[in-house]
N, C-alpha and C positions, 0 to 999 in steps of 0.2 A: 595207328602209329606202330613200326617198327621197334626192335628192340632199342634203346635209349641209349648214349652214351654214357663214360661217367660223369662227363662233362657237364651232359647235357642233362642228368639226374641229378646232378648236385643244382644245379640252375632250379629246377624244376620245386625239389623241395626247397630251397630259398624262400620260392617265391612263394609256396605254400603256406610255411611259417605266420609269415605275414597275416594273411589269413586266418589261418586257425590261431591266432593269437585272441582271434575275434569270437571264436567259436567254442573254443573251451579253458578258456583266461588264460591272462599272461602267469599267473602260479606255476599250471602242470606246460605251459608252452615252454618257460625256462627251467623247470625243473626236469622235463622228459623228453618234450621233443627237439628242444634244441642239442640235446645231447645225441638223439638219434643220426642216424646214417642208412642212405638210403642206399639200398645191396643192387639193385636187381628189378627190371622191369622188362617184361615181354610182351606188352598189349594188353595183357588184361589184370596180370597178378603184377603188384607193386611188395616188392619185399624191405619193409624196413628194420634196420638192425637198432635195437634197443642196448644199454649198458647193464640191465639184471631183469633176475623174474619179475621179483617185484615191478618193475618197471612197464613188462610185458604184459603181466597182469591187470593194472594198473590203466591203461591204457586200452587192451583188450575189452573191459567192463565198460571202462564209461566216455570213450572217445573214439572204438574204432567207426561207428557209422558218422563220425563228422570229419575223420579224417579221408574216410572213404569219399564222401560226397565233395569235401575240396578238392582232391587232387582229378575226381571227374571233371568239375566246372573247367579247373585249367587245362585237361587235356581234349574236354567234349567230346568221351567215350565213359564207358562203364567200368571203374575202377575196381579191383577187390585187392584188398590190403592184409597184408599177412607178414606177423612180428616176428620177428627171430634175435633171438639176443646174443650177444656178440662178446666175447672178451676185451676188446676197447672200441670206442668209440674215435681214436685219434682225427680217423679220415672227416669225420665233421669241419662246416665250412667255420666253427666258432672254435678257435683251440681252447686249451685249459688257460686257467688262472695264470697271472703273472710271477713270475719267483717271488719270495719274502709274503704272498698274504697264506691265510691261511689250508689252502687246499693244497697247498705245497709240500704242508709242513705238519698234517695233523697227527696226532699220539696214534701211536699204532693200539694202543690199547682203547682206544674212545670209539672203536668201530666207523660205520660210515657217517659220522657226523660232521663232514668236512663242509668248506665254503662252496656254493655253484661257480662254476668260474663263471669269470668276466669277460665279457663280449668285448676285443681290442680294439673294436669299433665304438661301444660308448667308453668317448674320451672328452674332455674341454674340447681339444681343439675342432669336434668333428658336432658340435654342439651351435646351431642356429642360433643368436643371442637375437632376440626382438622385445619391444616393449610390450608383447604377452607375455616373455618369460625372465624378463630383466632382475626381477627381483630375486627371486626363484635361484637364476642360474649365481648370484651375488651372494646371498646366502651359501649355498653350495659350494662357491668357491673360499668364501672364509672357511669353513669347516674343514674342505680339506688341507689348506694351510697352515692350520692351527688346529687340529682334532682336540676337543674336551675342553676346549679352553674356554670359548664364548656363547657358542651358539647352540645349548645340550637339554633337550632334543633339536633337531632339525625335521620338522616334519613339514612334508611337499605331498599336493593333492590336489588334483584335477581329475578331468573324462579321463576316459579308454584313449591313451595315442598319443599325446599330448607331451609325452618327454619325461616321464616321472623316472623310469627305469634308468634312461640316457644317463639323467644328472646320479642318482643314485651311485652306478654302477664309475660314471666320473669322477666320480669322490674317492672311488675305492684305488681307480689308478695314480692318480697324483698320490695320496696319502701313499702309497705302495711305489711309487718313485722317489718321493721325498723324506720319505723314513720307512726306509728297507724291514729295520726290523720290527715295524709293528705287525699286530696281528689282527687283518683284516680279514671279518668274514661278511660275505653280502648272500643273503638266502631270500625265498618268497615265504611267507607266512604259510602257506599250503606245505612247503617241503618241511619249513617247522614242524608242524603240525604231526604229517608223517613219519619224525624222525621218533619225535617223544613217545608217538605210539609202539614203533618198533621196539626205544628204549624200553619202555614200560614192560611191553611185551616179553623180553629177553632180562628181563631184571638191569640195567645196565642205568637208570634216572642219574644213579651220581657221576658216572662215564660223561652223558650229556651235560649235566651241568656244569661240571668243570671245563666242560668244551666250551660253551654259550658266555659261561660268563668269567672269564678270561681272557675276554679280547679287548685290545685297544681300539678298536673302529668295529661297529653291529650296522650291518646298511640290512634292515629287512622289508621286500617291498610285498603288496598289495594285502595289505594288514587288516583288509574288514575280511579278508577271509576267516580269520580267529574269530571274528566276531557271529561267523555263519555255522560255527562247528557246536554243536548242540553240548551241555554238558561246560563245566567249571573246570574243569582239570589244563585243558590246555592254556585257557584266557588266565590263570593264578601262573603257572609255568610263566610263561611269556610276562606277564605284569612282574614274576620275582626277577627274572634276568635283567628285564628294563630297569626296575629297580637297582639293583647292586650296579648294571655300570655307572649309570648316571649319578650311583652314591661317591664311586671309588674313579670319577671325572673320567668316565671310558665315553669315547663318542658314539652316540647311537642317531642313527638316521633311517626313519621311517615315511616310507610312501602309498597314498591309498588313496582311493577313489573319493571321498570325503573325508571335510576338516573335520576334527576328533571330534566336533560334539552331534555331528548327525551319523557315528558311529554305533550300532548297536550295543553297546558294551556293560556287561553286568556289571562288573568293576568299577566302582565309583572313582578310586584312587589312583584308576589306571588312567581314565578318561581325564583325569584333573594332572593329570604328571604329563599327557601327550600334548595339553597345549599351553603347559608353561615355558615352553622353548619360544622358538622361531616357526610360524605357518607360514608356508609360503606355496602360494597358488601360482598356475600354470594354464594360460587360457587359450583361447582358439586363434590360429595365427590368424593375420588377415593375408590375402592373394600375394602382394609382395615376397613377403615371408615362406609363405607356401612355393613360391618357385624358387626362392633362394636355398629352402631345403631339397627341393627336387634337384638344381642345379649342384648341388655340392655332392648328393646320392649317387647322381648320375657320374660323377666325376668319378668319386670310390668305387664306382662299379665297374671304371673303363669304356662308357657307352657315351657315343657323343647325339644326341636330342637335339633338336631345331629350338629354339624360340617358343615356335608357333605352338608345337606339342605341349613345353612344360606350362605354360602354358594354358594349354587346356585341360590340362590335367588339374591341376591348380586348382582353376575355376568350379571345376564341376567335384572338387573333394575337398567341404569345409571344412572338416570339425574334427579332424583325425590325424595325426602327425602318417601312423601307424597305417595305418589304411591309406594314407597319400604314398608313402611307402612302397605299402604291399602293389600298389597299382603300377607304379614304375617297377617294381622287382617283376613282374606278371608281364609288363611290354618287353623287360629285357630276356625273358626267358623265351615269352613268342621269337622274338629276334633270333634265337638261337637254336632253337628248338625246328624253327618251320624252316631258316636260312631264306626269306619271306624280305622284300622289301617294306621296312616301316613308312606306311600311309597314312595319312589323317584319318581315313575310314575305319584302316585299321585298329587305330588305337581308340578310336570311339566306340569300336564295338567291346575292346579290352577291357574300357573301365564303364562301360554300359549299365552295371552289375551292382558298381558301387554306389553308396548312400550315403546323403548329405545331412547330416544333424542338427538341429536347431541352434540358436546361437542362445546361451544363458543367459539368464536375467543379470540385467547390470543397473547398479544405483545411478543415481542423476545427479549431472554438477552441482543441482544447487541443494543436494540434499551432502555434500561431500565439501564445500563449503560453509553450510552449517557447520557439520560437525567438526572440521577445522577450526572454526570461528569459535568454537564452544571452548573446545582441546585447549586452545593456544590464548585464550583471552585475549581475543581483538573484535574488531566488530564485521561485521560482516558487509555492509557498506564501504569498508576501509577497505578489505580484502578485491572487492573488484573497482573500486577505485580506483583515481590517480597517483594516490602518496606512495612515496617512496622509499619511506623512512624503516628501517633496518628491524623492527619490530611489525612491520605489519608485510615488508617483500619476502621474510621468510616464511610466516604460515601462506604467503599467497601462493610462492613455489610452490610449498608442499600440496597444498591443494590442486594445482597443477599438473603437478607428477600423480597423485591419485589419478586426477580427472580422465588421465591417457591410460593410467593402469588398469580401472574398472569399469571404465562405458568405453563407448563404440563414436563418441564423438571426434573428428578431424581436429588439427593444430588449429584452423581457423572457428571452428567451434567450439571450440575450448578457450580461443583470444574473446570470441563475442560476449561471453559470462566474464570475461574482468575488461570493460570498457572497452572492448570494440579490439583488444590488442593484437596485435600481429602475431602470424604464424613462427617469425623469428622469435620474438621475445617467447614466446610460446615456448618452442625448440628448447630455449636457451635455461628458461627454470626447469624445465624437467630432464637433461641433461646434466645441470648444476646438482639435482638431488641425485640423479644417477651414482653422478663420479663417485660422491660423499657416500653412498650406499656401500662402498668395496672399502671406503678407508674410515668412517666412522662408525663404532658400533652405536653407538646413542640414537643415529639417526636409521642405521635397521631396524633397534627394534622399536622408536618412534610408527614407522611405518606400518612395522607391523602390525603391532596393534592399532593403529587405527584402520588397518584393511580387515582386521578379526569384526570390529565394532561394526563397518560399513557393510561387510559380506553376511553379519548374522541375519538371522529371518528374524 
């Protein structure tokens, strides 16, 4: 390959991203390399501009040979990668933070302890709603409506890919459209981590605390990192912050690869405060779903896809929002990169590469039935039964709406557990708890907790 253009560079690491989000976690991918900007490519030397040493450093130690090896895979030559750090980073395809949150507006005396910005692409409107993520995305949306008011913590966790960041970082816009002057910060646990070190470092702890905990919205995502950092200092730091907002009604919203209690976490009192909120999980879409995100990706990217493609794409990438993603950001760069007619052959050799991940253990209707039956004091015969009566049609819903939320059973597999009933009526109760999901809290955190009880080991 000839020299690149800039066009065609910025296409290239897009699609990369995606990828190495996979390879050296989404923490240092939104703390560093999405802030990078790619300079400079000649065939063999890829020159990336970073935003500080540290950064460079940072990067150089423990991720230049996997940035090296992706950007080969995408190009299928021999890559060599070399940082150079840059006075801004503007030209990045992610710009900064929106006016009013906190990266806007940090104390010039608190050093660099500002918010990551926000990706203008995770927003609601640009957010797949499906019955893997219906609860999840409902939660999320009251919080941002109403920061600190109901829902304190919110804490969201699923796999790698899955939307954790999406909704997070969607919280942060609407709250920051709908009340200008709060002070939202959205960070990764890993750049925490960093920051308090540097703090420490520099004598500066009270600078950071006054930073951390005087915000009216805290979104910090993949938080078992804290839990991987050897050593008390940082896990007491982060449990005092959580602490104080959640005393002084500040909204905190936290996302991590598992619910708090299969969290490695010393902190007894930390683990016990992460799941008196709201948990709300985020599961693996099914194929529908899966091209309906391609189909929308595809749209915001300006690339129009057949059918057949998304398609197959779909099909052959279960278990990862992120990596369904990274697969169409990788066709759209070939496209543009080779000026190559998009072939079915083609794009099967594209996503060749990519891995399908097993689908998680899910409970069985009629153990989700019980425990409704237990919950709600009805009998469980009555539950799939015929009666209709107003005491035993609403724990049926509700068992209903589970039954679609944590197994993999169809509308008509879920009617055959309560007498045989139709796909409609099916529809019809778990659509009924839906609505009620966005307008009553009783029935979120009803739900809740009875997905905490069903999803324990």
């Amino acid at each position: 390959m000839s020299q690149a253009s800039t066009v065609g560079l910025q296409d290239l690491w897009h699609a990369a991203l995606s990828a190495l989000a996979e390879r050296v976690g989404q923490a240092t991918c939104d703390s560093f390399l999405r802030r990078a900007v790619p300079l400079q490519y000649d065939g063999q030397v890829f020159v990336l501009g970073v935003a500080s040493q540290f950064a460079k450093n940072w990067l150089e130690q423990r991720h230049l040979p996997a940035i090296g090896t992706c950007l080969t895979e995408l190009l299928e030559e021999p890559v060599q990668v070399q940082m150079q750090v840059v006075e801004s980073t503007d030209q990045s395809p992610h710009p900064p933070a929106l006016a009013g949150s906190t990266a806007a507006a940090a104390p010039s005396d608190e050093g660099d302890f500002s918010s990551t910005p926000l990706n203008p692409k995770y927003a609601f409107e640009n957010f797949v709603v499906a019955d893997c993520n219906r609860f999840a995305h409902a939660a999320a949306q009251q919080v941002a409506k109403s920061p600190g008011k109901s829902y304190n913590p919110l804490f969201i966790h699923s796999k790698v890919g899955l939307g954790k960041t999406h909704l997070l970082q969607a919280i942060g816009h609407m709250v920051i459209d709908q009340h200008p002057a709060s002070r939202v910060v959205y960070i990764s646990a890993e750049d925490f981590v960093n920051r308090l070190i540097t703090a420490i470092r520099d004598n500066r702890t009270a600078a950071f605390r006054r930073k951390y905990r005087h915000v009216d919205v805290w979104l910090v995502d993949d938080i078992q990192f804290i839990a991987a950092i050897e050593g008390p200092a940082s896990e007491e730091e982060f449990f005092h912050t959580f602490n104080t907002l959640c005393e002084t009604n500040k909204q905190v919203v936290i996302a991590s690869d598992a619910p708090p209690r299969h969290l490695q976490i010393m902190n007894d009192r930390l683990r016990s405060r992460l799941e008196m909120g709201i948990v709300a999980d985020l599961r693996c879409p099914d194929v529908e779903t899966r091209v309906a995100i391609l189909e929308k990706k595809a749209e915001a990217e300006g690339v129009d896809l057949s059918r057949e493609i998304l398609e197959y794409v779909a099909q052959r990438i279960e278990s990862n929002i992120r990596v369904l993603e990274g697969a169409l950001l990788k066709i759209c760069a070939y496209a543009s990169l080779t000026d190559e007619e998009l072939t079915m052959p083609a794009v099967q050799d594209i996503v060749a590469d990519y891995s399908t991940a097993t689908t998680q253990h899910r409970v069985t209707v009629d153990q989700i039935i019980e425990h409704v039956a237990a919950q709600m004091d009805c009998d469980t015969a009555d539950m799939r039964g015929p009666k209709r009566t107003q005491e035993i049609v609403w724990p049926r819903q509700i068992a209903i709406y589970l039954a679609r939320e944590l197994t993999d059973e169809t509308l008509a597999s879920v009617g055959k557990s309560f007498s045989g009933r139709d796909h409609s009526t099916v529809l019809h109760a778990y659509n009924k708890v839906s609505e009620l999901l966005t307008t009553d809290e009783s029935v979120l955190w009803l739900i809740n907790d009875m997905k905490n009880v069903l999803q324990a080991d």
